[in-house]
C-alpha positions as CSV (number, residue, x, y, z in Angstrom):
1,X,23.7,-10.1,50.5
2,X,21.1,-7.5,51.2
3,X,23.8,-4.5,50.6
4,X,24.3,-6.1,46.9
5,X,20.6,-6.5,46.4
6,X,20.3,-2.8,47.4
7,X,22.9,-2.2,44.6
8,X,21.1,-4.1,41.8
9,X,17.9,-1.9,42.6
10,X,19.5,1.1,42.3
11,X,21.9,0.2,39.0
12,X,17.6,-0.6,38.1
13,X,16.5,2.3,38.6
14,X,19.2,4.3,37.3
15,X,19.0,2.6,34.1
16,X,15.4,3.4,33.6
17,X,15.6,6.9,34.8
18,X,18.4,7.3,31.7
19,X,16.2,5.7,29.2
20,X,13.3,7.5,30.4
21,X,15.4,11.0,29.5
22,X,16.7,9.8,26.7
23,X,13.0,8.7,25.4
24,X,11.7,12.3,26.6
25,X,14.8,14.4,24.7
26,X,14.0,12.3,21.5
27,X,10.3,12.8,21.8
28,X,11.1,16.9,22.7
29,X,13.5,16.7,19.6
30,X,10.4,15.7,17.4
31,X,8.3,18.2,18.5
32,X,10.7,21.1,17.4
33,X,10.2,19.9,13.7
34,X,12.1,17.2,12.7
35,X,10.6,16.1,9.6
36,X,9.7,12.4,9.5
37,X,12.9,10.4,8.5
38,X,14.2,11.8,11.4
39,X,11.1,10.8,13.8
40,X,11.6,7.5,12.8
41,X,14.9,7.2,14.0
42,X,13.7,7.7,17.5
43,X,11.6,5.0,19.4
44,X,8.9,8.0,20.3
45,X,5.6,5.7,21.4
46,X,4.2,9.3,22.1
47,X,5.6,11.6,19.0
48,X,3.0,13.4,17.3
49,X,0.6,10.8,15.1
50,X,-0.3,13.3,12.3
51,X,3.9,13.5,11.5
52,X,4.0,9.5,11.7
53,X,1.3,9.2,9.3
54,X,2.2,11.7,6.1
55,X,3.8,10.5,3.1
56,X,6.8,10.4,3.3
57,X,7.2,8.3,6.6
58,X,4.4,5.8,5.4
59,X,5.2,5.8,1.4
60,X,8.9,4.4,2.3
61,X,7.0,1.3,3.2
62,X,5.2,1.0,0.0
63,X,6.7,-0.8,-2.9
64,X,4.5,0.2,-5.0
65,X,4.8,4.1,-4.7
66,X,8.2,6.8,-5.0
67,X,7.8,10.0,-3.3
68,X,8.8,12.8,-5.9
69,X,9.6,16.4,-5.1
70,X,6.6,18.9,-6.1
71,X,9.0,21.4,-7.7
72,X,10.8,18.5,-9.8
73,X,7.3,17.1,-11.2
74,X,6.2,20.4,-12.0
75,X,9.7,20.8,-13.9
76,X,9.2,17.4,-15.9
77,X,5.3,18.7,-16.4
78,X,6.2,21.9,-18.8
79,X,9.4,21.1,-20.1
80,X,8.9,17.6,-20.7
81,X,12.3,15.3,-22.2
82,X,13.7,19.1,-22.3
83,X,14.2,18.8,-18.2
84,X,18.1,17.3,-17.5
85,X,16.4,15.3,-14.9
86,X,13.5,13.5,-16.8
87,X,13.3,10.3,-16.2
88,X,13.7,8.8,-19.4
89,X,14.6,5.1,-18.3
90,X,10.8,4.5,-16.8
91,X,7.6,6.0,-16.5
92,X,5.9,7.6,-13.7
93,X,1.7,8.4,-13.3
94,X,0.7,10.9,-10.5
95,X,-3.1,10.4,-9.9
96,X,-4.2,13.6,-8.6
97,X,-7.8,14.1,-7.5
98,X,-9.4,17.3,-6.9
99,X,-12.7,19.0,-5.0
100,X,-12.8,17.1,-1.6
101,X,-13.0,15.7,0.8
102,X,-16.0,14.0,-0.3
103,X,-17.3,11.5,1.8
104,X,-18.9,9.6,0.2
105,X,-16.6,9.3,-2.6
106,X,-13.6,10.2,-1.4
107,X,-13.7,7.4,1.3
108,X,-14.4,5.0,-1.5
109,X,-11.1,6.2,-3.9
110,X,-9.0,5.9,-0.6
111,X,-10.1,2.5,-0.1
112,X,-9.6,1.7,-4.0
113,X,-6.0,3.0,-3.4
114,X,-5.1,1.5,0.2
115,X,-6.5,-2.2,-1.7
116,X,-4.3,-1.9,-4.6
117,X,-1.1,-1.1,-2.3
118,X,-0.7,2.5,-4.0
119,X,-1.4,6.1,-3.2
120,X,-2.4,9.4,-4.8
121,X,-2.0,13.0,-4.3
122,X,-5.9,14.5,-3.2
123,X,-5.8,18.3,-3.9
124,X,-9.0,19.5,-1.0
125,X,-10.9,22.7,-0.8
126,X,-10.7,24.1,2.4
127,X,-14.1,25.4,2.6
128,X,-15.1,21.4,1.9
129,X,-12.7,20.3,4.8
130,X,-14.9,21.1,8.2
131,X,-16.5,18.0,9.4
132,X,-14.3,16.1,7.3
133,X,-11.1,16.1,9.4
134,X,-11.1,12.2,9.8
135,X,-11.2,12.0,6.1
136,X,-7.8,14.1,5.4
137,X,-6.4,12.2,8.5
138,X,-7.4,8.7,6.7
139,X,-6.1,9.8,3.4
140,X,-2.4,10.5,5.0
141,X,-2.4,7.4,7.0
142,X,-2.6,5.2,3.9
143,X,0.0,6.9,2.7
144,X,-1.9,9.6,0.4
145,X,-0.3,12.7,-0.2
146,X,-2.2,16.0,0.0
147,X,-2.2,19.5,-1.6
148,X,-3.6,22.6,-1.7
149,X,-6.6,23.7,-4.1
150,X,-7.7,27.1,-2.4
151,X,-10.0,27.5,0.1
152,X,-12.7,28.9,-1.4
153,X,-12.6,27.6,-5.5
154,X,-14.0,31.2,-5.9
155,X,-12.9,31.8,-9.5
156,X,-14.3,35.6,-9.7
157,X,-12.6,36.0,-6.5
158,X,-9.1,34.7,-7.4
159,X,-9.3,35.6,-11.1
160,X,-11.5,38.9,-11.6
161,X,-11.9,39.2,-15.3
162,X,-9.9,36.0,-15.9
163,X,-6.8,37.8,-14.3
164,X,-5.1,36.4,-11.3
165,X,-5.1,39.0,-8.4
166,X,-1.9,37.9,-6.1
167,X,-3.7,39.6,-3.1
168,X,-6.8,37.7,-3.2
169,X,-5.1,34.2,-4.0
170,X,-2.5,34.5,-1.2
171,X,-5.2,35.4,1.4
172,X,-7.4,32.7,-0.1
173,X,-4.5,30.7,0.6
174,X,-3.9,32.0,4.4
175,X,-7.6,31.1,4.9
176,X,-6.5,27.5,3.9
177,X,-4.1,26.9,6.4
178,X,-5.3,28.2,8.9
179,X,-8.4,25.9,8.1
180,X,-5.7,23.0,8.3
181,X,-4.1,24.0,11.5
182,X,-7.1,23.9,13.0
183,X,-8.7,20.5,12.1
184,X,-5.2,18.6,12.3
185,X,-3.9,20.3,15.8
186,X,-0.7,20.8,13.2
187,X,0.8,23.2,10.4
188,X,1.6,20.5,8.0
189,X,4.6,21.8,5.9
190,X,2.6,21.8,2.1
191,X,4.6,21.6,-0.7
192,X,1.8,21.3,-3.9
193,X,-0.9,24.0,-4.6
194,X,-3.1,23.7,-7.6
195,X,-5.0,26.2,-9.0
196,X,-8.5,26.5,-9.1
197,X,-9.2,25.5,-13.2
198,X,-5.7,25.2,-13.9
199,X,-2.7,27.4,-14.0
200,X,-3.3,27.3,-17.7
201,X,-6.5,28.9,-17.9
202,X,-5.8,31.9,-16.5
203,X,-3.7,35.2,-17.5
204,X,-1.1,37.4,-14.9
205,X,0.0,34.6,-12.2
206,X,3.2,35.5,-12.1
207,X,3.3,37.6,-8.9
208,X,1.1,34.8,-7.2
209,X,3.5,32.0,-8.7
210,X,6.4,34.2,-6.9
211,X,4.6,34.6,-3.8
212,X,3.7,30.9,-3.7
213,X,7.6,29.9,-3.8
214,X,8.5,32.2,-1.1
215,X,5.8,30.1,0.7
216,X,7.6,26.9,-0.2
217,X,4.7,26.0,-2.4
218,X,5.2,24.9,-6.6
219,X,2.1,25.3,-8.3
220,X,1.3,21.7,-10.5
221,X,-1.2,21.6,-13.5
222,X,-1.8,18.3,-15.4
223,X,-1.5,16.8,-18.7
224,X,-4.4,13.7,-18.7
225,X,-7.7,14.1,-17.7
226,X,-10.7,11.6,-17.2
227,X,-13.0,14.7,-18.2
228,X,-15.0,13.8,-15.3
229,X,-16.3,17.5,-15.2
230,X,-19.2,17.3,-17.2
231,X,-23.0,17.0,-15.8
232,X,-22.8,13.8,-13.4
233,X,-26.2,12.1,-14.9
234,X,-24.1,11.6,-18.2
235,X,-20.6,10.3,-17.0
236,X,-20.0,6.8,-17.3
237,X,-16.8,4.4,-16.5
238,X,-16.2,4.2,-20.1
239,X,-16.6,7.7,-21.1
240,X,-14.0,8.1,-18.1
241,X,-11.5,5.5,-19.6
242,X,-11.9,6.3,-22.9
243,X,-10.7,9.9,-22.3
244,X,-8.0,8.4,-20.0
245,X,-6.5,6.2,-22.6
246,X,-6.7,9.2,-25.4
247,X,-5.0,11.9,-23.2
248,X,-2.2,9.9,-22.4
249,X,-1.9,8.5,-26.2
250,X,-2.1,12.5,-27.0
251,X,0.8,13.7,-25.2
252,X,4.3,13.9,-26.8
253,X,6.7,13.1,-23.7
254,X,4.3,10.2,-22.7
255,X,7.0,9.2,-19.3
256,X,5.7,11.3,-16.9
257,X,1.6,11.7,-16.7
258,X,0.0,14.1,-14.1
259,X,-4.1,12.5,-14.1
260,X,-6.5,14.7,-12.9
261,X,-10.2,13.7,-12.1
262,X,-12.5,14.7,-9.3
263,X,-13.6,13.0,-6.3
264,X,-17.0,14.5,-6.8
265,X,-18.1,11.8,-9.1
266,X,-19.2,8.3,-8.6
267,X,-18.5,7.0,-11.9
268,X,-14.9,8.3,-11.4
269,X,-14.7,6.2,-7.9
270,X,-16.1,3.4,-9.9
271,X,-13.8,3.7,-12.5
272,X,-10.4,4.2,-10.3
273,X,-9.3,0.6,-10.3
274,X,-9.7,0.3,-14.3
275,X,-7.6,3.4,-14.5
276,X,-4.4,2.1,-12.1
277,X,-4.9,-1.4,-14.1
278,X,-4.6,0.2,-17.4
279,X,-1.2,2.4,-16.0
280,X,0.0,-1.1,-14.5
281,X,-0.4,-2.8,-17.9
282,X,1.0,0.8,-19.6
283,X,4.2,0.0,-17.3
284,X,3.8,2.5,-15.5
285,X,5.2,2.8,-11.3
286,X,3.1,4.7,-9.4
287,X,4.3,8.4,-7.8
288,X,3.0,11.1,-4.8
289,X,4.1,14.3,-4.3
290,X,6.1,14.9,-1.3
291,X,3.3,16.9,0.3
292,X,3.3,17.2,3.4
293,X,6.9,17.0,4.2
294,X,6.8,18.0,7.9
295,X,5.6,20.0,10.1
296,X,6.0,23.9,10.2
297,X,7.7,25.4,13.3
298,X,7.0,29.0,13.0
């Protein structure tokens, strides 16, 4: 009786040991860059949060949202119905929102987002991002995507005499991630830069559009605007939605809108849940950009 008791333990033991290894090799397995599909597959409790909580592990579980390739939105964004791949047979917005983090109302937009069961794409300044790590943590784990707008928004710097210098933009952009590795303990895998004022505004970006590629990074402009740039002590929700609902009437290829607006504005965080009911009622879904996809490994 004893010997088969003695037999039971060890089968025990055994068995645990083996799920413990198997547990470990998974967990090891996510750590050497698996991008998040893949995490999910393995029952990690310890695999690495910041992975668990970008876009496109947390998106999947949002009805409400569809994950879209950087380089395909940028695509449908300048050549409109010409793209082969337009999506003709619905209509997507993309509500991008530039200039933070900003605590105050940045916080606010992400909780107007997470309540309404959809997500946006927040394009931060690096230079803005010290002491507001918890905020680009919170906007990932409600399933926000996030891109990069420079670290320094230094327009004379990245565009002396309205000319894009490649040099100064890539090593802008160097400062960036390095400002990212350090506040999330990870090299997040960006796929979406925006320019400071626009790719349109400025003249000689080809080398830096190049450069950006071989970095894995599109570059993505808009095509509606809130006009939430003008002085603050004049903006108003209804100046906001009025230049909403004209933009997007303006445009010819009207399935695929690209919003901008700023998180630096409290009329814009006022008027946020206006502007996803008027898209709702425009039949719109709801898109992010799939940035960040993973985690870098070199």
């Amino acid at each position: 009786m004893m010997q088969k008791k003695r037999t039971i333990i060890r089968a025990c033991v055994g068995l645990f040991l083996i799920i413990c290894l198997l547990s470990s090799a998974g967990c090891m397995a996510g750590r050497r860059g698996m991008h998040i599909g893949q995490i999910r597959n393995h029952a990690c409790p310890r695999a690495d949060t910041l992975l668990q909580a970008m876009p496109a592990f947390r998106a999947k579980e949002m009805g409400a949202v569809k994950i879209y390739s950087t380089a395909q939105v940028q695509e449908w964004l300048r050549f409109g119905s010409r793209s082969a791949t337009y999506p003709n047979d619905r209509k997507i917005v993309f509500i991008t929102i530039d200039d933070g983090p900003h605590s105050q109302h940045g916080m606010k937009m992400i909780e107007t987002l997470k309540a309404h069961n959809i997500a946006a794409t927040f394009f931060y300044i690096g230079g803005y991002v010290a002491g507001r790590e918890a905020q680009v943590k919170l906007a990932l784990e409600n399933g926000n995507s996030v891109g990069l707008h420079s670290d320094s928004h230094n327009y004379r710097y990245l565009y002396p005499g309205r000319s894009g210098n490649a040099d100064n933009i890539i090593q802008d952009l160097k400062n960036l991630l390095q400002r990212y590795q350090w506040a999330l303990g990870q090299a997040p895998e960006f796929t979406a830069y925006r320019y400071p004022g626009g790719h349109m505004s400025w003249k000689n970006l080809s080398e830096a559009d190049s450069r950006l590629g071989s970095m894995g990074l599109a570059w993505l402009d808009w095509n509606v605007s809130t006009g939430d740039s003008v002085r603050e002590d004049i903006l108003t929700v209804e100046m906001i939605m009025n230049n909403v609902r004209a933009t997007t009437e303006r445009i010819s290829d009207k399935n695929v809108v690209v919003l901008l607006m700023h998180e630096t504005e409290a009329a814009t965080a006022e008027a946020l849940p206006e502007i996803i009911r008027y898209y709702q009622d425009q039949g719109y879904e709801f898109g992010i950009l799939d940035s960040p996809k993973g985690i870098r490994t070199q």
